[in-house]
Each structure stands twice: as C-alpha cells, then as structure tokens.
SEDO-785463 format. One line per field, with one value per residue (C-alpha): x, y negated, z negated; residue in three letters; residue number from 1. Coordinates in steps of 0.1 Angstrom, whole numbers. Each point is the difference from the previous one (the first is absolute). Layout:
N
xx	c(X | ...)
yy	c(Y | ...)
zz	c(Z | ...)
residuo	c(ALA | ...)
num	c(NUM | ...)
This chain:
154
xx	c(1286 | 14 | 29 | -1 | 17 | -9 | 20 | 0 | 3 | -30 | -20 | 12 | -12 | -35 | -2 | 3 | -22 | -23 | 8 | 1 | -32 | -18 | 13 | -15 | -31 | -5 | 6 | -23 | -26 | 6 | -4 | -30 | -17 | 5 | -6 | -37 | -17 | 21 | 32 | -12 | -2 | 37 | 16 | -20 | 9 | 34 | 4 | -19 | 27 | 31 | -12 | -12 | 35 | 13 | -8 | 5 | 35 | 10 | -14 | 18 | 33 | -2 | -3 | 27 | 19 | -5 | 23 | -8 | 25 | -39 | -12 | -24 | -26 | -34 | -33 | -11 | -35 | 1 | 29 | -23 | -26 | 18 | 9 | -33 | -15 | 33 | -13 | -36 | -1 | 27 | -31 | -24 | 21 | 7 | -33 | -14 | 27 | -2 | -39 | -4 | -8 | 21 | -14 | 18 | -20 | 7 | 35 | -2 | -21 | 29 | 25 | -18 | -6 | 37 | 13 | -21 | 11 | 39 | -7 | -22 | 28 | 24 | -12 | -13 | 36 | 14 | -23 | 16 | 30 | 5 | 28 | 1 | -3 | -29 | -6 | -18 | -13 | -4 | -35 | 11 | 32 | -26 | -30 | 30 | 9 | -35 | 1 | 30 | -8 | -33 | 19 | 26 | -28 | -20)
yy	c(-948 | 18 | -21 | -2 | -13 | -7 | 8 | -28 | 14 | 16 | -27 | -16 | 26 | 2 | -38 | 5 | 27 | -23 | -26 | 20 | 18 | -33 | -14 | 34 | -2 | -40 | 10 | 22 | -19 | -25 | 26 | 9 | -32 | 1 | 42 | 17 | 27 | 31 | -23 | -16 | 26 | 12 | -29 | -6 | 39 | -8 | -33 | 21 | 30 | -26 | -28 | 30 | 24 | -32 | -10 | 32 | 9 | -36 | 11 | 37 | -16 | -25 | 30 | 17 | -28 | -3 | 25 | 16 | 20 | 25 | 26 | -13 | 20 | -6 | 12 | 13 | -12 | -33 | -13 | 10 | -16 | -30 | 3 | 3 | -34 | -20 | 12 | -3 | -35 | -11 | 12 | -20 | -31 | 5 | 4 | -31 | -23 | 11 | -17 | -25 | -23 | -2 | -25 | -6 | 20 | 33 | -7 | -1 | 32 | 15 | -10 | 9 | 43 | -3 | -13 | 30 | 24 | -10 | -1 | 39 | 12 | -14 | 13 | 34 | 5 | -9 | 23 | 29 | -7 | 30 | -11 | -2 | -19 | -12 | -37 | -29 | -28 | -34 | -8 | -42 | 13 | 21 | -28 | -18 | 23 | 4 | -39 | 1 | 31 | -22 | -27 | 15 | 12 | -29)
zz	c(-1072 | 30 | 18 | 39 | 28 | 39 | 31 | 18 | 33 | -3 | -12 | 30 | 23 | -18 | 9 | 39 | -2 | -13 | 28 | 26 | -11 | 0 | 32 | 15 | -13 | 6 | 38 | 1 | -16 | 26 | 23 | -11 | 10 | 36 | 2 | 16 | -12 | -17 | 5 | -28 | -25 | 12 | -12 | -25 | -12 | 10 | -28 | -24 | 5 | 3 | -28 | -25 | 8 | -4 | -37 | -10 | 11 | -15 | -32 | 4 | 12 | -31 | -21 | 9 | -5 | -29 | -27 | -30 | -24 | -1 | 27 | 17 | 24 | 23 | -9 | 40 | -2 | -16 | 27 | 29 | -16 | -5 | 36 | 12 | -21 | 21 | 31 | -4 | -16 | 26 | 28 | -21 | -4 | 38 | 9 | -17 | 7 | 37 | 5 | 27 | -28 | -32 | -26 | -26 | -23 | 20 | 0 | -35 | -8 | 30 | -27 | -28 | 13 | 17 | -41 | -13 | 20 | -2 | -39 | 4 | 17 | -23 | -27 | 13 | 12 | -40 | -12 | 25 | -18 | -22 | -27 | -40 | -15 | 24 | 6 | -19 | 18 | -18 | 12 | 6 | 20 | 22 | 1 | 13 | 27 | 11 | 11 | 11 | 27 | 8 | 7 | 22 | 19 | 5)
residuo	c(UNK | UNK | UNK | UNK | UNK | UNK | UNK | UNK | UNK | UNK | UNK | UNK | UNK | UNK | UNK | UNK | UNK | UNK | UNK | UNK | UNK | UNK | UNK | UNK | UNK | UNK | UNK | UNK | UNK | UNK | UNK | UNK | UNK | UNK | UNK | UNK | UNK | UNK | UNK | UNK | UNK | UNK | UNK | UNK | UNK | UNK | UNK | UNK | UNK | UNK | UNK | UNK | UNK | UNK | UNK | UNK | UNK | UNK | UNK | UNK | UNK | UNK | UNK | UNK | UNK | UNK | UNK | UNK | UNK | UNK | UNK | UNK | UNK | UNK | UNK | UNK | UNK | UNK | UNK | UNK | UNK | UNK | UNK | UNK | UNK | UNK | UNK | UNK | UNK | UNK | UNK | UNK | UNK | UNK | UNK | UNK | UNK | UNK | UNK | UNK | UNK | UNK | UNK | UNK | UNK | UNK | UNK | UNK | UNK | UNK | UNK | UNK | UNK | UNK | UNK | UNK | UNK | UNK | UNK | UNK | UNK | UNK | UNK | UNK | UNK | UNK | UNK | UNK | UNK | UNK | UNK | UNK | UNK | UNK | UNK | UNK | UNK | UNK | UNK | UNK | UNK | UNK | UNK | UNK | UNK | UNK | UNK | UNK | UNK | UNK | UNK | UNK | UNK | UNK)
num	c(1 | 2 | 3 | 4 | 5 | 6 | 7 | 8 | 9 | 10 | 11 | 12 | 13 | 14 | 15 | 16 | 17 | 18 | 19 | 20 | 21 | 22 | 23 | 24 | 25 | 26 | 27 | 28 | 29 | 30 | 31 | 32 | 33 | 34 | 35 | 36 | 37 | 38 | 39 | 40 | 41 | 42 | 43 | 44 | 45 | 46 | 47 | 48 | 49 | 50 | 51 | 52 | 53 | 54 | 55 | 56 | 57 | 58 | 59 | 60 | 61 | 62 | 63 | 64 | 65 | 66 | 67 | 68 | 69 | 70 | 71 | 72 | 73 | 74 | 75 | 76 | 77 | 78 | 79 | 80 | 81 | 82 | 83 | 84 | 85 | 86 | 87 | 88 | 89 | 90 | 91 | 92 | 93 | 94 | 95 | 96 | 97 | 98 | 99 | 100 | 101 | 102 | 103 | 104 | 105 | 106 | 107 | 108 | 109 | 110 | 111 | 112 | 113 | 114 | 115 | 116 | 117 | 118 | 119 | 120 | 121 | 122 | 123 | 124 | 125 | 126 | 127 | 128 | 129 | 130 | 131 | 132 | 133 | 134 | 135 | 136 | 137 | 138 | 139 | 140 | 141 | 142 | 143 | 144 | 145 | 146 | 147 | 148 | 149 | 150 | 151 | 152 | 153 | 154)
C-alpha cells in the first residue's frame, strides 16, 4: 500500500472552485428563464462551460493536492475527454432543469445525468492518471460514490 498525504490548502481552493463554479452556473440558469431567442442558448452555453470547467478543475485541483512518494503523469486524451463529459452533462442537466416546468421526476433524471457525468468524469480523469502501481477500486467504495455524486446533484 502506497502512503499519501493532502495539502490542505489546496483542498481548500478545489472547494471554492467548486462553489464558485456552482454559484455561476445557478445564475445563469436563472438567467436562462427570463432570456429570448439566441440569449438563451448563451447562457445556457455559458453554465454548461462554467458548471462543466467547474467540476473538472475541482477534481484536477483535488489531485494535485493530493501527494504521492510515485511520479505521477496525464494521459492527453483521456483528461480532455473527461473534460468534455463535465461540460456536456453540465449542458444536459442545464438544459432540463431549465424547463418552464420542472416535476419532480425531471429533477430527478437532471440529477441522475448531472451524478453520471460527475462520476464519468471522475473516473475518466483516474484513469488519465499514468502511475504504478495503477489503482484498484473496491467496487462498494465506488457504488457508494456513485450515490453520493447523484445526490449532491439532485
């Protein structure tokens, strides 16, 4: 077993990234609902951009943050991708949430693509990580982060 530690000023930092991130995009979303016409997918692009940039710097900050007596490097691909599932199931949560009507049934399917993609990107992004010895997942510990992403989303 490989011993680590956290910097704790950087785990602070990932944490307002996150807030601030999610202030933005909430503000936009309410935005959204008073916009006409292309305004609408501005903003809407706009909380996509700042909610998806958003997850995934906290995620990136939170990694660096954390330290490892290994070297540790990025595969190129697999981080953009990991990017790109933030972003685009940030627009998709975005986009459903911001309906003129929002039972309580869309609200949860919003939660349930926004928990997915924090958990895609999540993943995607540990599977950039280019280390060894590589990482292994105990499949309860990551059932258990799958509801808890869901559930920070709802």
């Amino acid at each position: 077993m490989v011993s680590a530690s956290y910097s704790p000023s950087l785990v602070f930092i990932s944490l307002c990234v996150a807030i601030l991130a999610s202030y933005t995009a909430l503000d936009l979303a309410g935005r959204i609902a008073t916009a006409r016409g292309r305004t609408v997918y501005l903003w809407m692009s706009g909380g996509a951009l700042a909610m998806g940039f958003g997850v995934w710097s906290m995620h990136f900050i939170g990694m660096l943050a954390l330290q490892l007596p290994l070297e540790l490097g990025y595969d190129l691909g697999l981080t953009v991708w990991s990017l790109l599932v933030a972003i685009l199931s940030s627009g998709f949560a975005l986009w459903l949430v911001s309906q003129p009507r929002l039972p309580a049934l869309q609200l949860l399917f919003g939660a349930l693509v926004m928990g997915a993609g924090i958990s895609a990107m999540h993943y995607s992004g540990m599977a950039a990580l280019r280390m060894q010895p590589g990482i292994d997942y105990d499949p309860a510990l990551v059932g258990l982060s799958l509801v808890i992403a869901v559930g920070a989303s709802a």
